[in-house]
C-alpha positions as semicolon CSV with decimal commas, in nm:
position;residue;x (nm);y (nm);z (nm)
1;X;0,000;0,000;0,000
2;X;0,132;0,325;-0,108
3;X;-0,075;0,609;0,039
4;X;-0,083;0,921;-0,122
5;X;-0,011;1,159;0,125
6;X;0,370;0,953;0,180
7;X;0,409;0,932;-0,171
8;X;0,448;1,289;-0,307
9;X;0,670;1,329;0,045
10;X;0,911;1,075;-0,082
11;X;0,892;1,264;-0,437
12;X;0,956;1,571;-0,226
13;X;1,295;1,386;-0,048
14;X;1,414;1,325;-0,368
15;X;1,715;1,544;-0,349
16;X;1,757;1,359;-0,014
17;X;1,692;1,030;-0,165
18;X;1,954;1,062;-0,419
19;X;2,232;1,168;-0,195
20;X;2,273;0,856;-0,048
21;X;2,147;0,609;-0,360
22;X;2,295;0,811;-0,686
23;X;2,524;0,463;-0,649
24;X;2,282;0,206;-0,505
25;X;2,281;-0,047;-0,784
26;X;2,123;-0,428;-0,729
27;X;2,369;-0,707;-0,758
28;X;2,430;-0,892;-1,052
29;X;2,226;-1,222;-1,046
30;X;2,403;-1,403;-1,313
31;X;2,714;-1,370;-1,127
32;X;2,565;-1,474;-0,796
33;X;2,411;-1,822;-0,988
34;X;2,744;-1,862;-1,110
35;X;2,953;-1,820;-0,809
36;X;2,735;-2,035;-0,605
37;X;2,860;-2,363;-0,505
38;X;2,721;-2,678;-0,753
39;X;2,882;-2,980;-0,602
40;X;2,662;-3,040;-0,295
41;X;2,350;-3,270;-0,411
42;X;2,120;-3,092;-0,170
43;X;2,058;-2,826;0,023
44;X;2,186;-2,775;0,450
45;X;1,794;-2,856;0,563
46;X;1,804;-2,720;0,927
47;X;1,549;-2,882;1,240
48;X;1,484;-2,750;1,594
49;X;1,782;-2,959;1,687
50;X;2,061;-2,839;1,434
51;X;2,177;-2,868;1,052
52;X;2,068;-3,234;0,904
53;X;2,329;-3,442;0,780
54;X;2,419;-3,461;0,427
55;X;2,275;-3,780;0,378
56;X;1,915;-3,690;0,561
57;X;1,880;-3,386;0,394
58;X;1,897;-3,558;0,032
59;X;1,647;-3,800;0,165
60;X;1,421;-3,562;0,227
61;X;1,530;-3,365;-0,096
62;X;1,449;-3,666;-0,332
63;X;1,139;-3,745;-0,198
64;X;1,030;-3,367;-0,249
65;X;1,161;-3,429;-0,604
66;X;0,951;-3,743;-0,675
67;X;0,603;-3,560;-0,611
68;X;0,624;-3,298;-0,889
69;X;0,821;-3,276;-1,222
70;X;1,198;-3,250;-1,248
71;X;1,310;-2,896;-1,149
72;X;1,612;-2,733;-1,048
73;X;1,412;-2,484;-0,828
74;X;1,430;-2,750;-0,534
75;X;1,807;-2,741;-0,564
76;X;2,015;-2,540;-0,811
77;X;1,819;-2,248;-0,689
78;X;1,843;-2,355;-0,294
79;X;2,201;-2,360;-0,343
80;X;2,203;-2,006;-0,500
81;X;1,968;-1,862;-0,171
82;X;2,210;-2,018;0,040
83;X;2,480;-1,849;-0,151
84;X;2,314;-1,514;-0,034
85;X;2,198;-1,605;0,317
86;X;2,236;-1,775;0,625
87;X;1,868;-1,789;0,687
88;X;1,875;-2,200;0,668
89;X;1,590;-2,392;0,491
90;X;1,364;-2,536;0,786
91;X;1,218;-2,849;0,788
92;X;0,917;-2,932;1,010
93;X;0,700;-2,647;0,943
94;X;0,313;-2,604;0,948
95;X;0,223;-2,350;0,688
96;X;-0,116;-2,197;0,647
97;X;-0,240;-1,958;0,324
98;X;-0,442;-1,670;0,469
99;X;-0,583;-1,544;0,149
100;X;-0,768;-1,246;0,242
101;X;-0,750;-0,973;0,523
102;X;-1,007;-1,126;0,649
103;X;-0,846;-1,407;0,698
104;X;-0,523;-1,265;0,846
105;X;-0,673;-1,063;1,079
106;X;-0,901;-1,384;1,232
107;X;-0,568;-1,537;1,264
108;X;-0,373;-1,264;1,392
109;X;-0,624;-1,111;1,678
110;X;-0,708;-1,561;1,781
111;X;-0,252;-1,552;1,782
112;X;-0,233;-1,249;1,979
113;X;-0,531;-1,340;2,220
114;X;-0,359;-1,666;2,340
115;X;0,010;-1,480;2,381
116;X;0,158;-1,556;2,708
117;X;0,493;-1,435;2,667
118;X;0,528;-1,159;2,444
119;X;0,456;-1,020;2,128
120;X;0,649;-0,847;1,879
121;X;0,419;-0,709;1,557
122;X;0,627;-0,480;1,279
123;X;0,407;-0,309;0,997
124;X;0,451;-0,102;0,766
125;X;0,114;0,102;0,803
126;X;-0,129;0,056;1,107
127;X;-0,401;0,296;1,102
128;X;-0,616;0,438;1,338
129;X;-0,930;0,304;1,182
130;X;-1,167;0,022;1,312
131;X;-0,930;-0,221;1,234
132;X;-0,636;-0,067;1,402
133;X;-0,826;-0,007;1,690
134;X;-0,938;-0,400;1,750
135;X;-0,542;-0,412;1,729
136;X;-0,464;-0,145;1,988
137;X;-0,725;-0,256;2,188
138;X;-0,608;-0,623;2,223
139;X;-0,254;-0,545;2,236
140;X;-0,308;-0,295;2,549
141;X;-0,531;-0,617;2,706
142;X;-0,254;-0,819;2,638
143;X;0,029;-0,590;2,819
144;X;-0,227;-0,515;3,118
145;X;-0,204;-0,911;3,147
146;X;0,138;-0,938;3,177
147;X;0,229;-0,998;2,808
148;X;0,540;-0,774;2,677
149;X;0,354;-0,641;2,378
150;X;0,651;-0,477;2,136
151;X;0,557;-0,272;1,794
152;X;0,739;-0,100;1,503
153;X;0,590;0,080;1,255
154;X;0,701;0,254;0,951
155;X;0,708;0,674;1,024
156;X;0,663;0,693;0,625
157;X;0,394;0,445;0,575
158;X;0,182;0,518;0,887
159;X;0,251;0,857;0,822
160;X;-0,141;0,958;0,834
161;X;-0,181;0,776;1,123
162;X;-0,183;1,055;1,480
163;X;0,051;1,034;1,733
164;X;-0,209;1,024;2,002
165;X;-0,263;0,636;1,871
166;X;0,098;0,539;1,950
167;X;0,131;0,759;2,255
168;X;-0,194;0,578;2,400
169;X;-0,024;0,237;2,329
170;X;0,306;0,382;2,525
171;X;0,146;0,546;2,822
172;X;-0,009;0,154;2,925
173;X;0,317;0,033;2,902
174;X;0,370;-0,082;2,533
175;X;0,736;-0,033;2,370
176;X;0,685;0,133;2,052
177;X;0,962;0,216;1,777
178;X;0,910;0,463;1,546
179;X;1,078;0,320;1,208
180;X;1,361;0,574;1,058
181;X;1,139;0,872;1,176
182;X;1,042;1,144;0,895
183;X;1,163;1,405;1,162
184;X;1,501;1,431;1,192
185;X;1,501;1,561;1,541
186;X;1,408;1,239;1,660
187;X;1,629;0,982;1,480
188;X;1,987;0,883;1,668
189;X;2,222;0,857;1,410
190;X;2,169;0,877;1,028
191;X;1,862;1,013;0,870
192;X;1,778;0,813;0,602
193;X;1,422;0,874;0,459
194;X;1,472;0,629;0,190
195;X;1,487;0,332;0,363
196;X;1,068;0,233;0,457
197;X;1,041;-0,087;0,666
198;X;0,786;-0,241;0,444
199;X;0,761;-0,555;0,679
200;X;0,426;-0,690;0,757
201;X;0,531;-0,972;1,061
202;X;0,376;-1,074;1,428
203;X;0,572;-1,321;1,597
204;X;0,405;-1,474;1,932
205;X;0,593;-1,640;2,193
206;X;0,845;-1,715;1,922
207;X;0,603;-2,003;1,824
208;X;0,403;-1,889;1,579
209;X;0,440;-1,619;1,289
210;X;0,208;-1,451;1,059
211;X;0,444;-1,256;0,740
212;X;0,309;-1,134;0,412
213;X;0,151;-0,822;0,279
214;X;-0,136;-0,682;0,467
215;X;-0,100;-0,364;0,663
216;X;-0,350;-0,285;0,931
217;X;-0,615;-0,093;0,768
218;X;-0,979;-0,145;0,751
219;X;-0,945;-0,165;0,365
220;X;-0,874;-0,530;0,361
221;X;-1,129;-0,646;0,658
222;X;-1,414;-0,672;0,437
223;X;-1,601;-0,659;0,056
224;X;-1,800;-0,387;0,148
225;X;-1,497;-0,143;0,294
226;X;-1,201;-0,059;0,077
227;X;-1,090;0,261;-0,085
228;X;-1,240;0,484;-0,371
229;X;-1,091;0,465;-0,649
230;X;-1,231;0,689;-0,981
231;X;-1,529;0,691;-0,725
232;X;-1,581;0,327;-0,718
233;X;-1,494;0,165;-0,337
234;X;-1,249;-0,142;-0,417
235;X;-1,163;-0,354;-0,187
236;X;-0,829;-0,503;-0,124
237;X;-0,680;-0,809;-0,186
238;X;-0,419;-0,951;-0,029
239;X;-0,212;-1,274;0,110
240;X;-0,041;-1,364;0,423
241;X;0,096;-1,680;0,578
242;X;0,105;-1,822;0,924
243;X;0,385;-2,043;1,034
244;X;0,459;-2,251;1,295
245;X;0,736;-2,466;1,385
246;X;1,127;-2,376;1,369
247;X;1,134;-2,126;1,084
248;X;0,958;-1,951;1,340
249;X;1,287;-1,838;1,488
250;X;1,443;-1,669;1,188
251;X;1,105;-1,417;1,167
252;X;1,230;-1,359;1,540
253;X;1,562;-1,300;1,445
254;X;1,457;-1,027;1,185
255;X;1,230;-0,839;1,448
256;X;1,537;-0,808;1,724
257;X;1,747;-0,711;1,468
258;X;1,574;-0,461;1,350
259;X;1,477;-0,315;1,718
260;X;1,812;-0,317;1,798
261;X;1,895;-0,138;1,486
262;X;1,653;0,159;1,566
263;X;1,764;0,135;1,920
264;X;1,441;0,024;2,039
265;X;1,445;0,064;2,454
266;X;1,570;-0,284;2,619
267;X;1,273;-0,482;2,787
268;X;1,259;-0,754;3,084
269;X;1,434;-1,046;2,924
270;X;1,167;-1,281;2,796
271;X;1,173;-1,658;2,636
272;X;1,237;-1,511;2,249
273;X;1,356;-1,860;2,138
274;X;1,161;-2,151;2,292
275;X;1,237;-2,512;2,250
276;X;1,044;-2,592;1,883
277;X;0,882;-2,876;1,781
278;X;0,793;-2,947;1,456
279;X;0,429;-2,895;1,357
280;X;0,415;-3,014;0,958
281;X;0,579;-3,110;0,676
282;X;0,690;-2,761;0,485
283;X;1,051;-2,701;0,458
284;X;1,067;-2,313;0,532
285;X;1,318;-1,996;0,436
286;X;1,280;-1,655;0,574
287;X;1,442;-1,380;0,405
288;X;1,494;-1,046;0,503
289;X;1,613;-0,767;0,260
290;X;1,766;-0,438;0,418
291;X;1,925;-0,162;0,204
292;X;2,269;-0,212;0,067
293;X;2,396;-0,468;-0,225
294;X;2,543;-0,767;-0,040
295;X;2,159;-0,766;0,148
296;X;1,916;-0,749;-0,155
297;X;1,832;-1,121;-0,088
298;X;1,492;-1,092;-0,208
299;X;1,571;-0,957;-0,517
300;X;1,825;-1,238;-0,539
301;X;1,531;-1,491;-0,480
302;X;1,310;-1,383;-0,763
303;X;1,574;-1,367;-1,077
304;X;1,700;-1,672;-0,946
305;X;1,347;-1,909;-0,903
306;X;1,234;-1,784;-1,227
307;X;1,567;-1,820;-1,414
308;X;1,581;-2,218;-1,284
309;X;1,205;-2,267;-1,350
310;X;1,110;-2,547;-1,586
311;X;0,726;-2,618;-1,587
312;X;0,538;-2,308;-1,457
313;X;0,559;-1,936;-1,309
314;X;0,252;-1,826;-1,165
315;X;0,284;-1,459;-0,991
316;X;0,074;-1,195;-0,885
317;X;0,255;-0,875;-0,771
318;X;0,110;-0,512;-0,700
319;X;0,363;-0,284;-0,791
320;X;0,501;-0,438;-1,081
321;X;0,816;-0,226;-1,225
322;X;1,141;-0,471;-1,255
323;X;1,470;-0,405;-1,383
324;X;1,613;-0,550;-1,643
325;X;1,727;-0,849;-1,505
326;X;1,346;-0,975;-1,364
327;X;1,216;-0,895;-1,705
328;X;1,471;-1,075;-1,928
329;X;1,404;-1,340;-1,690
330;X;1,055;-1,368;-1,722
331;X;1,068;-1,310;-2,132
332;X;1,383;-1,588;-2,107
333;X;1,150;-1,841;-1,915
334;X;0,835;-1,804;-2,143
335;X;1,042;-1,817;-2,493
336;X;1,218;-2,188;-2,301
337;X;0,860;-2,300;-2,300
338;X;0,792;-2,206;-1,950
339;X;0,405;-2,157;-1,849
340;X;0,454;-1,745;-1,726
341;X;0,124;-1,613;-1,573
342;X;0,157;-1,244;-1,411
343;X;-0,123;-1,161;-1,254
344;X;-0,129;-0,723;-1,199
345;X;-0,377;-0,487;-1,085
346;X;-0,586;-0,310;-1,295
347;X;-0,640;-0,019;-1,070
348;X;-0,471;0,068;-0,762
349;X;-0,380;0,403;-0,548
350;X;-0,063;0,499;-0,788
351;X;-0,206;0,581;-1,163
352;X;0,136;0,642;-1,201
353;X;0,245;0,277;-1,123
354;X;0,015;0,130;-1,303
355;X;0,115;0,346;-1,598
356;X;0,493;0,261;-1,569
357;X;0,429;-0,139;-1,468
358;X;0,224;-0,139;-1,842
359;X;0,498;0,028;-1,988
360;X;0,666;-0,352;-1,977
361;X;0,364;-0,541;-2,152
362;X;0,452;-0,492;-2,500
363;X;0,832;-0,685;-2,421
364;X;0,672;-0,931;-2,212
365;X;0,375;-1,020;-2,472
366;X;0,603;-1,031;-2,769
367;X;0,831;-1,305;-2,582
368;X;0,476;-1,545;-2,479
369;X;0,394;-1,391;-2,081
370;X;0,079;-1,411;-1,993
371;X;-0,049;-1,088;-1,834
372;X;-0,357;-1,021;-1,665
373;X;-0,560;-0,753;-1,506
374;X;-0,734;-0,834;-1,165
375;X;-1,089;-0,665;-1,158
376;X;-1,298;-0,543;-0,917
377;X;-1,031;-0,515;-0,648
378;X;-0,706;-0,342;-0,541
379;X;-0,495;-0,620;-0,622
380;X;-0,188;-0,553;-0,379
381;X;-0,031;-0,911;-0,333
382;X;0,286;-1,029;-0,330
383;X;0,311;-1,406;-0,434
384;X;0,470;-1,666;-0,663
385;X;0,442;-2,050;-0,712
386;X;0,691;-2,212;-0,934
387;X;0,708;-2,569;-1,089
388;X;0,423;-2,643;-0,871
389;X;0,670;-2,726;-0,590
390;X;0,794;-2,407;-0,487
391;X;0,565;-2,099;-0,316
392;X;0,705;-1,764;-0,169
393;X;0,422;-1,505;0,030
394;X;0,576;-1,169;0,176
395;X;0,594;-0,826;0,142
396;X;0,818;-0,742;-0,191
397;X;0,686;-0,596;-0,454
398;X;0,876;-0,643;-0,774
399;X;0,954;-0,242;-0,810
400;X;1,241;-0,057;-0,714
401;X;1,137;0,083;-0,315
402;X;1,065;-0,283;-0,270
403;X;1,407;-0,456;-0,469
404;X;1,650;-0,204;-0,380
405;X;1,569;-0,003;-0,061
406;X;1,350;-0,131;0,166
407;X;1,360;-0,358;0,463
408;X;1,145;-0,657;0,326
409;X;1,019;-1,023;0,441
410;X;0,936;-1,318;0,210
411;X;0,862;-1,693;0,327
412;X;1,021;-1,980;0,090
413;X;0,791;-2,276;0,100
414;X;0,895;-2,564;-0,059
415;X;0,546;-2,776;-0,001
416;X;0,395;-3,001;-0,317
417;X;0,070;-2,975;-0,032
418;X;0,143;-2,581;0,000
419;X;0,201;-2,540;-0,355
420;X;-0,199;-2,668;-0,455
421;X;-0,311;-2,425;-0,216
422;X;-0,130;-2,122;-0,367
423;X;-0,202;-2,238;-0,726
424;X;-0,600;-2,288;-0,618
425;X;-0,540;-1,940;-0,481
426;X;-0,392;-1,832;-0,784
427;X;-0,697;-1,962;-1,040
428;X;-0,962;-1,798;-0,795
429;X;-0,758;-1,445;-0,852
430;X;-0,736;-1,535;-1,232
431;X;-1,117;-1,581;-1,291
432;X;-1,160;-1,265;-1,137
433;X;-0,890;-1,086;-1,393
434;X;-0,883;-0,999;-1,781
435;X;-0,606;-1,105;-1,992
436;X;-0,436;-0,846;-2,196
437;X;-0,411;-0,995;-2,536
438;X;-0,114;-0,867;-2,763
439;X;-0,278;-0,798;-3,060
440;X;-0,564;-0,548;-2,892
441;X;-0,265;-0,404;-2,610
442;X;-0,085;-0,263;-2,973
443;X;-0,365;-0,107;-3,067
444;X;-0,391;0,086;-2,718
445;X;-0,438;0,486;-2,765
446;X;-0,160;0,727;-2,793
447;X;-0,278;0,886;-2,510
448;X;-0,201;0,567;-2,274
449;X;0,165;0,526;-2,477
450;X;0,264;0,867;-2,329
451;X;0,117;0,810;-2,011
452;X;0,300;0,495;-1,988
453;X;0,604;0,675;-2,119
454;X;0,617;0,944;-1,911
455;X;0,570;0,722;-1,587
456;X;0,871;0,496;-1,715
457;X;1,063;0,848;-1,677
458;X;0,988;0,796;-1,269
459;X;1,023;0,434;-1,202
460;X;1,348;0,412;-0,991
461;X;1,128;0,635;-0,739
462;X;0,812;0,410;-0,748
């Protein structure tokens, strides 16, 4: 979600902005998949207990293997993640799709109610709307119980959101950080206004996590609430995922990291890494982006699952404006006979990034991508399932904010099980979409070629 109000401030920034990423380039994939190590049969496959041995973790590899079609995603592409990251793949995870806000929140508010430890929630936006006040709410119940309730929101993406909603939450007792704060008077070292923390993750009692891309916003908690868009009211649609089990830990790992990194105020020491058991079958990655090169593992992630993909690419993104290397990716994978569905929105709160994300179309028809428009909603996912074996749910948006300078959050699922439910998830989103057919997309008006043009001018700042 990109609200308005935050986006002409970053446009604003700019001559901030560019101070500090005139330079800022994203790594060279190519390079990365050929620099990563190829002798290893399998991946390291990590439990509660420690690393798998060689031998245990190809068992578990090959019978992965023998329930779809032959695909280096499961290892040619673990090995190139691994490369980048010493988040370890997880075995004995329980992995839920919540498709809808609806969903999410049902699952987040039941999580929180049953904390007995703490609980740790980073967003991106909260607002101070119905939804966000069910949140607040709970979350002050929860610290009057005895619960160390912990939150960090984005300053730029909550940016319409008053400071009498936080200051309520900190005068009962709640530690809230402020994420890189807009005013420079209040940050501690650098300000860096480019940099969002566009994580959406609650962690509770380090058991069970809930990642993806909903905010907390009333526009996603029902059909008939949304926003108004060319004076229709839309609602949102949107994906999360809740884990449990030991990839648990590495969403935990992210959080402290990060509210040590905006030195976030120390707290009575509390059990942040329980004893996990496992709780399903899902082998699990977390990755966390953060600004910088070496750290643009998500990035990483996506040129390297669709370059190894042999059967199928199934995506639906919200801001869709790649670089090079994700779009001669995607036109490299459909022209190898590769089944490449994109599913985009058709109408969302940026005209201008749906103007420069269609700017792409024409290059992506001509080499055999699908594309398609979802109707009747603000698509704003952020979810792929490859070869039917391989799923990823999180917060990155394949644009430039998103690839090269925020702090991000994806799960890696490798699930045949999982993998049904996102593609089930996937043909539900695509009866609700039009395709855009090449033949009638060359024929579009001048009048959308310039406005496409002229948004391409601006797309390293969408």
């Amino acid at each position: 979600m990109k609200t308005i109000n935050a986006y002409f401030l970053i446009l604003l920034l700019i001559g901030v902005v560019s101070l500090d990423s005139g330079c800022a380039t994203l790594p060279n994939v190519s390079k990365v998949i050929d620099e990563a190590p190829t002798t290893r049969q399998s991946p390291q496959i990590a439990t509660a207990k420690g690393i798998l041995s060689p031998q245990n973790s190809k068992t578990i590899m090959e019978r992965l293997k023998k329930s779809v079609n032959p695909t280096d995603i499961l290892e040619r592409h673990a090995a190139v993640v691994e490369s980048v990251t010493e988040s370890p793949l997880t075995k004995g995870n329980k992995v839920t799709l919540l498709a809808n806000g609806q969903a999410a929140y049902a699952a987040m508010l039941q999580a929180i109610q049953r904390a007995k430890d703490h609980i740790n929630l980073e967003t991106y936006i909260i607002e101070d709307d119905a939804v966000g006040r069910t949140f607040a709410d709970l979350l002050l119940q929860k610290q009057a119980e005895g619960v160390q309730v912990r939150l960090i929101y984005d300053s730029v993406g909550s940016l319409n959101t008053p400071t009498a909603f936080f200051q309520r939450l900190r005068s009962e007792g709640i530690q809230v950080v402020e994420f890189n704060p807009i005013n420079p008077m209040k940050t501690h070292g650098h300000w860096l206004i480019k940099n969002p923390d566009h994580r959406k993750m609650l962690i509770i009692d380090g058991k069970v996590a809930i990642a993806g891309g909903i905010n907390i916003s009333s526009v996603y908690s029902s059909s008939l609430s949304g926003s108004r868009v060319k004076g229709s009211l839309l609602p949102w649609r949107d994906t999360d995922v809740q884990i449990e089990g030991p990839a648990v830990a590495e969403c935990q790992k992210l959080f402290l990291d990060t509210w040590q990194k905006q030195n976030g105020p120390e707290t009575s020491a509390r059990n942040y890494f329980p004893d996990l058991k496992e709780a399903g079958s899902a082998l699990v990655r977390i990755v966390g982006s953060t600004p910088g090169q070496d750290n643009r593992i998500t990035f990483v992630v996506y040129v390297s699952a669709i370059t190894f993909a042999e059967h199928s690419i199934h995506l639906t993104n919200a801001y869709f404006i790649p670089d090079d290397q994700i779009l001669d990716a995607f036109t490299d994978a459909a022209r190898r006979g590769v089944d490449v569905k994109i599913i985009l929105p058709s109408t969302t709160d940026s005209s201008m990034a749906i103007n420069a994300a269609r700017y792409n179309y024409s290059a992506l028809l001509q080499a055999g991508v699908k594309i398609y428009e979802r109707r009747n909603a603000i698509l704003h996912a952020k979810t792929a399932v490859i070869d039917g074996v391989w799923s990823t749910v999180g917060s990155t948006n394949l644009d430039y904010w998103s690839l090269l300078s925020d702090d991000e959050v994806n799960a890696l699922v490798l699930s045949r099980e999982f993998a049904v439910e996102m593609e089930k998830l996937f043909a539900e989103d695509l009866a609700e979409s039009d395709q855009i057919l090449r033949d009638k997309w060359e024929r579009r008006p001048l009048s959308q070629r310039v406005k496409e043009s002229f948004a391409h001018l601006f797309e390293q700042w969408m």
